[in-house]
C-alpha positions as CSV (number, residue, x, y, z in Angstrom):
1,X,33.3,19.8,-23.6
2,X,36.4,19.7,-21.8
3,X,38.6,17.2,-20.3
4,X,37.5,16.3,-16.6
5,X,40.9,17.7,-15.3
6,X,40.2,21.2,-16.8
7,X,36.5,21.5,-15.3
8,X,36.1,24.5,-12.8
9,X,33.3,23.4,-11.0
10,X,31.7,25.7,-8.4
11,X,29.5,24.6,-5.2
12,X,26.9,27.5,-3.8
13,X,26.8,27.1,-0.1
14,X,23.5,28.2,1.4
15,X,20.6,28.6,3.7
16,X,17.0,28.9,2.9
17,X,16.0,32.3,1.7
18,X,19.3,33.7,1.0
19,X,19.0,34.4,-3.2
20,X,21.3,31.5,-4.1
21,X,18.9,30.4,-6.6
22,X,19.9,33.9,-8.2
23,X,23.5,33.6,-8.1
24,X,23.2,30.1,-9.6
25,X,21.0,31.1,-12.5
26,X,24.3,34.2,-13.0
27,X,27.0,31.5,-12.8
28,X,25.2,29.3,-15.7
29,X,25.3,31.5,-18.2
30,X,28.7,30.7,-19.1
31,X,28.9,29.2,-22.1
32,X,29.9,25.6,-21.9
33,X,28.5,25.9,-18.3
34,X,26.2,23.4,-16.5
35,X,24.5,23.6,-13.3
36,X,22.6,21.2,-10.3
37,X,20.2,22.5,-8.2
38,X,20.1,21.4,-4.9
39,X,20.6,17.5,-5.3
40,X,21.9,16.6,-1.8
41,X,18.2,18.1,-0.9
42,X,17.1,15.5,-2.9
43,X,19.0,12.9,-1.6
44,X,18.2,13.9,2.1
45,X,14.8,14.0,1.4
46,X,13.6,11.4,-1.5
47,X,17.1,9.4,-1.5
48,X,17.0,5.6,-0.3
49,X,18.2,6.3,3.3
50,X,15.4,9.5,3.7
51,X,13.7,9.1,6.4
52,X,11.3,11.3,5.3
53,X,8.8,9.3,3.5
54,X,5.8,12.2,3.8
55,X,7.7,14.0,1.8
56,X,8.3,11.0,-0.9
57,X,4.2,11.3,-0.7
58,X,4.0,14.5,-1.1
59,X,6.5,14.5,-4.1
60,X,4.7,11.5,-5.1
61,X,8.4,10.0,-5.4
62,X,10.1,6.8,-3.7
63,X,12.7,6.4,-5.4
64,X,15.2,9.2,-5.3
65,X,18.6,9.1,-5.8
66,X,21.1,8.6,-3.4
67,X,24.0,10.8,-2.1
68,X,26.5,8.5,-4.0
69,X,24.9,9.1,-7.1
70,X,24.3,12.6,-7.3
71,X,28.2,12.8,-5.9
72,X,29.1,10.6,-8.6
73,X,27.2,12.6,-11.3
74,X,29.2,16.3,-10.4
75,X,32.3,14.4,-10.8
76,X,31.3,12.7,-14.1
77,X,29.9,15.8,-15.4
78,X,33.3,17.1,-18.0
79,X,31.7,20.8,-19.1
80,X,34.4,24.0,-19.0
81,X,32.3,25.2,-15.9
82,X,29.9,22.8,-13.2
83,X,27.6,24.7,-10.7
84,X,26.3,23.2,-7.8
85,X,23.8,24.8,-5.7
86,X,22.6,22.8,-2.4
87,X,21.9,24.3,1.1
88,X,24.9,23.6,3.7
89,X,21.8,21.4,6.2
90,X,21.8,18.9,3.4
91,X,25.4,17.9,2.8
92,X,25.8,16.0,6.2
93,X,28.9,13.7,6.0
94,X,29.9,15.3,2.8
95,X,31.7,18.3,3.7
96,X,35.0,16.8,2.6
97,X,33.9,15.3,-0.6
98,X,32.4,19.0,-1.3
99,X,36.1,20.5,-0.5
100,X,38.4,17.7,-2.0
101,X,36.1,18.5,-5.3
102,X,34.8,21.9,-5.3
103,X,35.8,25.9,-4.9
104,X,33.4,27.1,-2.7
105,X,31.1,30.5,-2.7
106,X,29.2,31.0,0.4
107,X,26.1,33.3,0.6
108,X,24.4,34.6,3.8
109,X,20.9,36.6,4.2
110,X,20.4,38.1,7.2
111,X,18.5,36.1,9.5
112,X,15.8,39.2,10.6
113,X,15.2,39.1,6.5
114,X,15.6,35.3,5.8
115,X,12.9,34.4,8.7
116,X,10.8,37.7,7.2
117,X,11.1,36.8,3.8
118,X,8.7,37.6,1.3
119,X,7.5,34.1,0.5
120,X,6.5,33.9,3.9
121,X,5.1,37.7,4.3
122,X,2.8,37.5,1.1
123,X,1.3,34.5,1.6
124,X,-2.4,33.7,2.8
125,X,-1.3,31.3,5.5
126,X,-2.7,32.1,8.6
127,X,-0.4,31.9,11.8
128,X,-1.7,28.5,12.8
129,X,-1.4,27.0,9.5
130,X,1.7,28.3,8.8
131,X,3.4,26.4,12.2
132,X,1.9,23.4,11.1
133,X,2.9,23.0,7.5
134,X,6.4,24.5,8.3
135,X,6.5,22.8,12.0
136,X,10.4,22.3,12.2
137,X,11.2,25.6,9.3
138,X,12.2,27.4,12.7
139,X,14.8,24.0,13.6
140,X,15.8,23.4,10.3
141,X,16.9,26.9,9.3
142,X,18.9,27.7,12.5
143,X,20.6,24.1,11.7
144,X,21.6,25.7,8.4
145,X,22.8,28.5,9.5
146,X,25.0,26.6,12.3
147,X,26.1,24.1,9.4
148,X,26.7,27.1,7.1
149,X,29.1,27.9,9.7
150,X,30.8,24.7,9.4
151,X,31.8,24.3,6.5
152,X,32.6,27.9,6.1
153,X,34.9,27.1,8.9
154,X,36.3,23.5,7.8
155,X,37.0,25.1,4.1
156,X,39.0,28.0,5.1
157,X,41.1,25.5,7.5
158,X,41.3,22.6,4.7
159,X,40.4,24.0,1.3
160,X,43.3,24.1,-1.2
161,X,41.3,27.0,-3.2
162,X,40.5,30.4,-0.4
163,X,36.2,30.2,-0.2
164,X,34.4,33.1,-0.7
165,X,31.7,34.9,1.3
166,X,29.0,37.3,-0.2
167,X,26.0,38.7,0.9
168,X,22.6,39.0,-0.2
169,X,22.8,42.3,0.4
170,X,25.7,42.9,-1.6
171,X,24.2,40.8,-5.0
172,X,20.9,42.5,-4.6
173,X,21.9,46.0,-4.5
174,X,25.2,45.7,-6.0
175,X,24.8,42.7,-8.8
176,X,27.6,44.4,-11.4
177,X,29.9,44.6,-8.7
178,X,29.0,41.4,-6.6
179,X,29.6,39.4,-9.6
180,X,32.5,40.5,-10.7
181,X,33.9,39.9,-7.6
182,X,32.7,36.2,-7.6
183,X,34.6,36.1,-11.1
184,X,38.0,37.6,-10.0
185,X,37.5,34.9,-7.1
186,X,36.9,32.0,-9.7
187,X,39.5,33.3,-12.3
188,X,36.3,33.4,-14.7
189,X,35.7,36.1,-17.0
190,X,32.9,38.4,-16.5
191,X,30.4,39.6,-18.7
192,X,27.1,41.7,-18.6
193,X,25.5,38.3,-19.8
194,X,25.8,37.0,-16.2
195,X,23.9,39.9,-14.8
196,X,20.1,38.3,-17.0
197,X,19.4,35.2,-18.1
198,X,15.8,33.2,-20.1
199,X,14.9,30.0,-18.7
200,X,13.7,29.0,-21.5
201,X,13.8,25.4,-23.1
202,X,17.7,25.4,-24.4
203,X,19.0,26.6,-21.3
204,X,16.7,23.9,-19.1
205,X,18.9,21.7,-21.0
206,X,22.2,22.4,-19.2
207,X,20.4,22.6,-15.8
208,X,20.1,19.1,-13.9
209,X,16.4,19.7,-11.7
210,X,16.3,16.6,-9.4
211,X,12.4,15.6,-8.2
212,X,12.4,17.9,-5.5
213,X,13.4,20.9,-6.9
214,X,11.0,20.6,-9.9
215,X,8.3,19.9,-7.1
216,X,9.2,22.9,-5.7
217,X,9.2,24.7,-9.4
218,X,5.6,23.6,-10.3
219,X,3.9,24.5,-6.6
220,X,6.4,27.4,-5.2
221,X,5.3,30.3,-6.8
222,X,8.1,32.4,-5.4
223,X,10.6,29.5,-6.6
224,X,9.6,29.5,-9.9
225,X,9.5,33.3,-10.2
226,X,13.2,33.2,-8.9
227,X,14.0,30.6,-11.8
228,X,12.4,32.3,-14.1
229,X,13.0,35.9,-13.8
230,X,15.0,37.6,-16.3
231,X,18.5,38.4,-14.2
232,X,19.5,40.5,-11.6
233,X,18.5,44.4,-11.5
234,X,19.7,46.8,-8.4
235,X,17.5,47.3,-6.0
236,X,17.2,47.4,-2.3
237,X,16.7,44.4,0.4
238,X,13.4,44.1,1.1
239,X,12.7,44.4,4.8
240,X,9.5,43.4,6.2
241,X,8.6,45.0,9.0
242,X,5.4,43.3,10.7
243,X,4.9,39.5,10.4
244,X,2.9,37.7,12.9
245,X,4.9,34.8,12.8
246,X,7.6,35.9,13.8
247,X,7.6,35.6,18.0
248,X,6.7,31.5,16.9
249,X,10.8,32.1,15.6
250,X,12.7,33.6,18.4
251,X,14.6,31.1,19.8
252,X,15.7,29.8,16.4
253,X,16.5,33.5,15.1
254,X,18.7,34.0,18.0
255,X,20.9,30.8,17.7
256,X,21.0,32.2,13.8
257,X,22.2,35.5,14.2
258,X,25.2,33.7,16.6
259,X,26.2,31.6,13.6
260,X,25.9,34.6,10.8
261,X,27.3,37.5,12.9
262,X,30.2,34.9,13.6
263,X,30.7,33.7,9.6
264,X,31.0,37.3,9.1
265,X,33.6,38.4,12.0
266,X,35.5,35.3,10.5
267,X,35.4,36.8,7.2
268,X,36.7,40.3,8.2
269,X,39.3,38.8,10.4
270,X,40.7,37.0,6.8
């Protein structure tokens, strides 16, 4: 391990459906490299300030840890490399402790695929049961685009260390080239080894799963496949064409498409 002042550590900036899972899974397989996945989710949702205490049933969790702690473990982690994954909605007041402490990758999906994704399209829920199991999805993924947008904004204006954008687009069909380009960013090394990777037991071991992500990995079946697939292989964007749930989304993918389409003219104006 290396001393704390030599760690690189690397924070994935998301929304829902937008294959960060994927690029985190790339970025760990550097050796001496460990990764979080998506603790300020945890926090926000199982932590002692949640408000959310259906979700601490659902879990069957109630006591989570707090934003404090899970801050206070990416600092005290002292690997070569420290990869933290979380979803922009969840970081709240932390936006400065993620920029004082972190170079930042940003990725965006589309928000036509993200609302039409295929975890949606191929599942059995019917239209009514899908609104009310996902009743505020529609809210809480316009919110992340709009917070995306943030902090994409707040980094570029305060960050010491030039964020980066990507899209899901460009790491699905391009993953050689995609990465690379992360790794020139990061002043990493690439390697072919970053383009697949084994769950398996040894590697679980340098990946921190808080509560609600392994919730998510034992009854998500698209979660787990992400997890556990074996690496990234070129291929095309899925586009789904006809989902009946998607007039329920209007409003929300509207206010979405303002916050990606301006996160990307910001990025071309760099």
């Amino acid at each position: 391990m290396s001393d704390v002042s030599k760690t690189k550590r690397i924070f994935i900036a998301s929304h829902p459906q937008s294959r960060s899972t994927a690029l985190f899974m790339s970025l760990c397989q550097f050796r001496n490299a460990v990764g979080i996945l998506e603790p300020f989710a945890d926090a926000f949702f199982l932590g002692p300030h949640s408000k959310s205490q259906e979700m601490k049933k659902i879990v069957g969790c109630d006591k989570g840890k707090s934003v404090e702690r899970w801050k206070k473990h990416c600092i005290d982690l002292t690997a070569d490399i420290v990869v933290v994954k979380d979803h922009a909605l969840f970081l709240g007041e932390d936006f400065d402790f993620i920029i004082e402490n972190f170079i930042i990758v940003f990725i965006v999906r589309s928000p036509h695929l993200a609302f039409t994704s295929d975890t949606f399209a191929e599942s059995d829920l019917k239209l009514e049961d899908f609104i009310e199991i996902y009743e505020s999805f529609d809210i809480s993924m316009a919110k992340s685009y709009d917070m995306s947008l943030d902090l994409f904004r707040k980094s570029r204006r305060c960050s010491s260390f030039e964020p980066l954008l990507i899209t899901s687009a460009e790491l699905i069909e391009k993953p050689c080239d995609t990465i690379k380009k992360v790794c020139n960013w990061a002043q990493l090394p690439y390697s072919e080894n970053l383009l697949c990777w084994d769950y398996s037991r040894e590697m679980s071991l340098n990946i921190s799963l808080p509560d609600l992500t392994v919730f998510f990995l034992e009854n998500n079946v698209y979660f787990k496949k992400c997890l556990e697939s074996k690496g990234l292989n070129s291929g095309k964007e899925r586009i789904v064409q006809e989902v009946d749930f998607v007039p329920y989304f209007r409003k929300a993918l509207a206010t979405s498409l303002e916050c990606y389409d301006e996160i990307l003219r910001i990025n071309q104006c760099n």
